[in-house]
PyMOL Python script that loads the backbone (N, CA, C, O; Angstrom):
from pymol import cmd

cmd.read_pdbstr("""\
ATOM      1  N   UNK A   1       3.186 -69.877  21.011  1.00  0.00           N
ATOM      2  CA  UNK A   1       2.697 -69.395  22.295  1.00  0.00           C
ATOM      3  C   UNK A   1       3.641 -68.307  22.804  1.00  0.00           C
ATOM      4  O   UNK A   1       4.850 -68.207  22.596  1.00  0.00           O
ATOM      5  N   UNK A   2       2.835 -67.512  23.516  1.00  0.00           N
ATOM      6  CA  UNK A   2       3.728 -65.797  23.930  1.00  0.00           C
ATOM      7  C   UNK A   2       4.526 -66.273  25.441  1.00  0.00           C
ATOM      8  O   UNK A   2       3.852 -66.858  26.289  1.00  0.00           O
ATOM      9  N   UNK A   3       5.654 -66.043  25.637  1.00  0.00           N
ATOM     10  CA  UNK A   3       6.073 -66.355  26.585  1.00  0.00           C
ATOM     11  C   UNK A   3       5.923 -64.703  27.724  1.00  0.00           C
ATOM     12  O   UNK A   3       6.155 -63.548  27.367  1.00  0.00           O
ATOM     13  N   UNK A   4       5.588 -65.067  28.738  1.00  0.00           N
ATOM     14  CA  UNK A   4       5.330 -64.282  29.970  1.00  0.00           C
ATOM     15  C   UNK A   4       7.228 -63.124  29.515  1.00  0.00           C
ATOM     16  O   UNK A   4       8.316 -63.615  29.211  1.00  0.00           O
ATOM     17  N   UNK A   5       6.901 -61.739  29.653  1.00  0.00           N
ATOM     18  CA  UNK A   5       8.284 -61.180  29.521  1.00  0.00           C
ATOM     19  C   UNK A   5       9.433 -61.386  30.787  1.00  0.00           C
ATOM     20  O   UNK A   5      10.611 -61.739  30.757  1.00  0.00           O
ATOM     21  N   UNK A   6       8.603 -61.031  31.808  1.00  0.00           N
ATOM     22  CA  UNK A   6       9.026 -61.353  33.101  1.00  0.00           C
ATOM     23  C   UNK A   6       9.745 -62.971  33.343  1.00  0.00           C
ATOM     24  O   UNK A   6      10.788 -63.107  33.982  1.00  0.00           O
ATOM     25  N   UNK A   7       9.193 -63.832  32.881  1.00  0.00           N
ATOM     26  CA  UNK A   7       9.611 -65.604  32.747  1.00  0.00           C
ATOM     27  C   UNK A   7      10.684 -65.364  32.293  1.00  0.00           C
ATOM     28  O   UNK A   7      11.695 -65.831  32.818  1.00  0.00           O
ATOM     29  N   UNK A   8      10.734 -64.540  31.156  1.00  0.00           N
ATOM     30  CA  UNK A   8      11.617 -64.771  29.988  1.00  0.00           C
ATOM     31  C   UNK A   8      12.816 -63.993  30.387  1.00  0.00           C
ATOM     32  O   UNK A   8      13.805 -64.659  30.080  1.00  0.00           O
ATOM     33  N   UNK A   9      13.175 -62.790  30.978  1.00  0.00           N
ATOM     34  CA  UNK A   9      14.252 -62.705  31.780  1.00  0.00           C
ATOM     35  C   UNK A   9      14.625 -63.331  33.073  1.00  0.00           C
ATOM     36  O   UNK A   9      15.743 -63.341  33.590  1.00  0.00           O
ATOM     37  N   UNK A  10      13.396 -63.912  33.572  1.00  0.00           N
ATOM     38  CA  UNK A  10      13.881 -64.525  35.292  1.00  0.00           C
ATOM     39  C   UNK A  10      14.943 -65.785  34.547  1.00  0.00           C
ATOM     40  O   UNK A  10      16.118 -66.068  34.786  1.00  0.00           O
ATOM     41  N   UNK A  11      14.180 -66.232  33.789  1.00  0.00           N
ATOM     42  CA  UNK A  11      14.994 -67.570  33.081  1.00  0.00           C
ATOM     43  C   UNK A  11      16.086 -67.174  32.154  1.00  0.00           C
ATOM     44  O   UNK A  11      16.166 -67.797  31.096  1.00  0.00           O
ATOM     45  N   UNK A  12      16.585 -66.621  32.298  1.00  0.00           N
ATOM     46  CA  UNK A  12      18.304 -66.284  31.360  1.00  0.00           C
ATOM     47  C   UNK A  12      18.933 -66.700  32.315  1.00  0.00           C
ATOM     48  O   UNK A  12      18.730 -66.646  33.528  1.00  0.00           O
ATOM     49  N   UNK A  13      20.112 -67.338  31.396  1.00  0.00           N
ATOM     50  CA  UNK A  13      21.303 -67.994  32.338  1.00  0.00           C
ATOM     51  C   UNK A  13      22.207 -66.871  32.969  1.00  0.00           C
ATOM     52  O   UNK A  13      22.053 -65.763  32.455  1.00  0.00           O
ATOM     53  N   UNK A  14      22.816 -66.928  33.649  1.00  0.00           N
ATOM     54  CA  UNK A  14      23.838 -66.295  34.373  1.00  0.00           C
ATOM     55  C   UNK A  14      24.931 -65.628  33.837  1.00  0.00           C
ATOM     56  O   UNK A  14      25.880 -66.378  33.612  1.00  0.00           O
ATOM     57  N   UNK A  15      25.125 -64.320  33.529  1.00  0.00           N
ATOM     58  CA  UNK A  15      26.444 -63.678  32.781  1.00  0.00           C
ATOM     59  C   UNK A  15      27.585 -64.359  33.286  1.00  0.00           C
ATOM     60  O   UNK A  15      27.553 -64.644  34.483  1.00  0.00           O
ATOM     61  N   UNK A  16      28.556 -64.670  32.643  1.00  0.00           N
ATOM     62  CA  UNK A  16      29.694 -65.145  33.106  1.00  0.00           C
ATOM     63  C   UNK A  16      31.173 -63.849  32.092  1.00  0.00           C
ATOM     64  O   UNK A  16      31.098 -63.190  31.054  1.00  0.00           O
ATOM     65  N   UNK A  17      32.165 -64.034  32.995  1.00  0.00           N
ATOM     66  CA  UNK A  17      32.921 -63.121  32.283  1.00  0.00           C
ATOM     67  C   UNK A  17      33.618 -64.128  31.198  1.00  0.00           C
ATOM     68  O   UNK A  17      33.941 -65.315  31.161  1.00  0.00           O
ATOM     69  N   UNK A  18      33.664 -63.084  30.406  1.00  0.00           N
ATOM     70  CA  UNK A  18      34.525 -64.014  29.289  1.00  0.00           C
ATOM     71  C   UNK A  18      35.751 -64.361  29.333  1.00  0.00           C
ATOM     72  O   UNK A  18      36.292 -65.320  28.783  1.00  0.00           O
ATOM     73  N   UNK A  19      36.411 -63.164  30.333  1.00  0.00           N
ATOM     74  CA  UNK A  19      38.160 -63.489  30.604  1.00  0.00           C
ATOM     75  C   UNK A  19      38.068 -64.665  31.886  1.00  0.00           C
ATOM     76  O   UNK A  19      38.624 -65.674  31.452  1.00  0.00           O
ATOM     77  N   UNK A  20      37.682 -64.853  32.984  1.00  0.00           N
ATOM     78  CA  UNK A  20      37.862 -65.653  33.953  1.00  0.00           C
ATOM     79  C   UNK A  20      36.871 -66.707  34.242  1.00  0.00           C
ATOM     80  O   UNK A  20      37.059 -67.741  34.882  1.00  0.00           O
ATOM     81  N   UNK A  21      35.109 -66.035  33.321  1.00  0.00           N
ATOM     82  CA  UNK A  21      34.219 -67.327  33.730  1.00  0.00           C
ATOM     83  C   UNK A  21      33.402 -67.044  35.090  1.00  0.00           C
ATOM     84  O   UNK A  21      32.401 -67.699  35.382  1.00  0.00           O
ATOM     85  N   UNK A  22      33.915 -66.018  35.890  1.00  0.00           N
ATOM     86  CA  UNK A  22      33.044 -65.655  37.165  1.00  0.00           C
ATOM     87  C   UNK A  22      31.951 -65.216  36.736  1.00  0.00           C
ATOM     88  O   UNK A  22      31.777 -64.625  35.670  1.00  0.00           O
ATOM     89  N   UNK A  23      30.782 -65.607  37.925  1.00  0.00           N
ATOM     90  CA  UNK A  23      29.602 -65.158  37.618  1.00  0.00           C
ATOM     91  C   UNK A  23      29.528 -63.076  37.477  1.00  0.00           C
ATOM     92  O   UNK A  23      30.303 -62.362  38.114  1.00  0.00           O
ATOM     93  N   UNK A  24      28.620 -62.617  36.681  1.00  0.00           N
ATOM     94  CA  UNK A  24      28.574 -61.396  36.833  1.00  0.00           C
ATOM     95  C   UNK A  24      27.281 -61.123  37.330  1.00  0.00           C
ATOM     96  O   UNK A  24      26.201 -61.445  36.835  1.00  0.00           O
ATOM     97  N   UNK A  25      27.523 -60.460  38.417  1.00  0.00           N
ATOM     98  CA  UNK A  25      25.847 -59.808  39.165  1.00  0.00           C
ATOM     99  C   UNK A  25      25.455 -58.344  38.046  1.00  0.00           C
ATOM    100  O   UNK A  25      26.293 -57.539  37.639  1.00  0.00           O
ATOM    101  N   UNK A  26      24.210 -58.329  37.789  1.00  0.00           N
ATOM    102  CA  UNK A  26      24.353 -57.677  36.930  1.00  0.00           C
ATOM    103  C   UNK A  26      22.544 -57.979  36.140  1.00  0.00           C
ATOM    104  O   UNK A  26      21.828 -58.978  36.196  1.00  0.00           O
ATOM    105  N   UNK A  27      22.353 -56.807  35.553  1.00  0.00           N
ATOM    106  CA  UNK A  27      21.026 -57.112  34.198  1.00  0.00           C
ATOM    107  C   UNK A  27      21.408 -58.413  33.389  1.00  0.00           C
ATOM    108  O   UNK A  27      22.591 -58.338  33.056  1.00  0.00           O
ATOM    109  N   UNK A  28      20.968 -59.272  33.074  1.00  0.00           N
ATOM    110  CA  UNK A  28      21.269 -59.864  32.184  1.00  0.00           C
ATOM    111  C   UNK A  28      21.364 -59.512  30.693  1.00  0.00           C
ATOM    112  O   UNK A  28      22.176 -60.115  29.991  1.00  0.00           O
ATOM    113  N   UNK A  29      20.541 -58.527  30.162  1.00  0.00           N
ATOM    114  CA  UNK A  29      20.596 -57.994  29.288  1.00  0.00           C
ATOM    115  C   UNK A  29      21.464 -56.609  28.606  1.00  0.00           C
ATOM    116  O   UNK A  29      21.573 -56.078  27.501  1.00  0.00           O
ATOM    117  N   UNK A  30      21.978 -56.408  29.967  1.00  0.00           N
ATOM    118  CA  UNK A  30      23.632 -55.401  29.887  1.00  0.00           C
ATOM    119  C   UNK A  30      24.371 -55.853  28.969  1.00  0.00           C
ATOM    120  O   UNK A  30      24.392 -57.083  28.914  1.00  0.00           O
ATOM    121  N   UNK A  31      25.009 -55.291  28.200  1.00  0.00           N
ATOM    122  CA  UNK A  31      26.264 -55.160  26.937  1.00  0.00           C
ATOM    123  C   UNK A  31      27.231 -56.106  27.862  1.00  0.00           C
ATOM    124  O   UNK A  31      27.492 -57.295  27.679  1.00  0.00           O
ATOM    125  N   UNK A  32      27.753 -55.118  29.058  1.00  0.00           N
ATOM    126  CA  UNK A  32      29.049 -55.829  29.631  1.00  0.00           C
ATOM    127  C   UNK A  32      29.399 -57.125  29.898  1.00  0.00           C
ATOM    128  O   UNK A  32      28.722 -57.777  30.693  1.00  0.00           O
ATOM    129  N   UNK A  33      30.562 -57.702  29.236  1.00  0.00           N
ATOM    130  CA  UNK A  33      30.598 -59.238  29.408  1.00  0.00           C
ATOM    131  C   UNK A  33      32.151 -59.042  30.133  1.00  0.00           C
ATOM    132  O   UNK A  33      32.751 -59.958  29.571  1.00  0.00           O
ATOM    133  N   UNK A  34      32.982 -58.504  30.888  1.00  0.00           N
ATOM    134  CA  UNK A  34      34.082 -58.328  31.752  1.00  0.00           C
ATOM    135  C   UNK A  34      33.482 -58.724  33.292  1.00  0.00           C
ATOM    136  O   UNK A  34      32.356 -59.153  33.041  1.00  0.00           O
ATOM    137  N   UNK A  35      33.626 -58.772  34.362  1.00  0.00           N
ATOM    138  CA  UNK A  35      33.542 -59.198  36.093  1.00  0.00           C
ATOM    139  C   UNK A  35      34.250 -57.825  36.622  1.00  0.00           C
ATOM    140  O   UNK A  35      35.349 -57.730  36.074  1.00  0.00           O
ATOM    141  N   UNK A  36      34.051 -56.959  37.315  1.00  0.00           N
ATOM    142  CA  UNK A  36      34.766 -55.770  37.850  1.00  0.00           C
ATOM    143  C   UNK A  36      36.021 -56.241  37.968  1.00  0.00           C
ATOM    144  O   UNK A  36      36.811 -55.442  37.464  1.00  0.00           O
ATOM    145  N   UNK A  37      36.624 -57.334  38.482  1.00  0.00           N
ATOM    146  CA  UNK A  37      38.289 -57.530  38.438  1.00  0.00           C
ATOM    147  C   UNK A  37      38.471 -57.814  37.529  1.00  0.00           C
ATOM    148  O   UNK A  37      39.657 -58.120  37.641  1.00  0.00           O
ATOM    149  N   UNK A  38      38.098 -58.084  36.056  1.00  0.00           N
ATOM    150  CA  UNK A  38      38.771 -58.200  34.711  1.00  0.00           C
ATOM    151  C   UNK A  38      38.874 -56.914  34.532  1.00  0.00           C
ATOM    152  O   UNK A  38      39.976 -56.404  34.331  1.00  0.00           O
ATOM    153  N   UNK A  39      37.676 -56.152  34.579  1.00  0.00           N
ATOM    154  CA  UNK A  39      37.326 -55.094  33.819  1.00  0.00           C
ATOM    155  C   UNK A  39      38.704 -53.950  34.376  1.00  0.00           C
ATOM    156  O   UNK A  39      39.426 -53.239  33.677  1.00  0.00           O
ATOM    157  N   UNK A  40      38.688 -54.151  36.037  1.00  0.00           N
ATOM    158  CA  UNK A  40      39.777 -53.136  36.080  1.00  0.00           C
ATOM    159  C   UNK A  40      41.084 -53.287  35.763  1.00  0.00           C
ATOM    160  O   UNK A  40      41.826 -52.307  35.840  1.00  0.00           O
ATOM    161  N   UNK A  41      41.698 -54.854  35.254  1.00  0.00           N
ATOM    162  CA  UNK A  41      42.889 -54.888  34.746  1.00  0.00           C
ATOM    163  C   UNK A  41      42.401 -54.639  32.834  1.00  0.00           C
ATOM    164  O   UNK A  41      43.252 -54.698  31.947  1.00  0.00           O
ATOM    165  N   UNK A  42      41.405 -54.461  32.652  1.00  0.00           N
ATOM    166  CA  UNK A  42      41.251 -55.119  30.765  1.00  0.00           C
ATOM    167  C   UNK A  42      41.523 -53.360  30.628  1.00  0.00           C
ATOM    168  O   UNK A  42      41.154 -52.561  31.489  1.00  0.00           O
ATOM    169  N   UNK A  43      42.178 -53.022  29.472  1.00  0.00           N
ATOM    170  CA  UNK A  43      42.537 -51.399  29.207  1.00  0.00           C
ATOM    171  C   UNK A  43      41.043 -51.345  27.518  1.00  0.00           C
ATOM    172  O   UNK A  43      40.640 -51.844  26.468  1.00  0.00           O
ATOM    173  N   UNK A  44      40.916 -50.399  28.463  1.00  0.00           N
ATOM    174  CA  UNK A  44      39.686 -49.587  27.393  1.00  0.00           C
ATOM    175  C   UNK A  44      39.816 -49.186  26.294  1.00  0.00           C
ATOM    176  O   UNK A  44      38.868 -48.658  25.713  1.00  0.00           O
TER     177      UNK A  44
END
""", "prot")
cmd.dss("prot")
cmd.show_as("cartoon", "prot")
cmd.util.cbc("prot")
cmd.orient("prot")
């Protein structure tokens, strides 16, 4: 059975950062897995 596309992103879990675990506001489907305060201490 085809799942609705719209369902299928409302229902993704919550990005979390990988360094601290805070939630990330954000696309769920975005690359970025850092939280803006990791990201501005993590060096590029």
């Amino acid at each position: 059975m085809l799942t609705n596309v719209v369902d299928f992103f409302r229902n993704l879990p919550k990005k979390q950062c990988v360094q601290c675990g805070e939630h990330i506001d954000e696309q769920h489907e975005c690359y970025g897995n850092h939280c803006d305060n990791c990201l501005s201490d993590h060096d590029l």
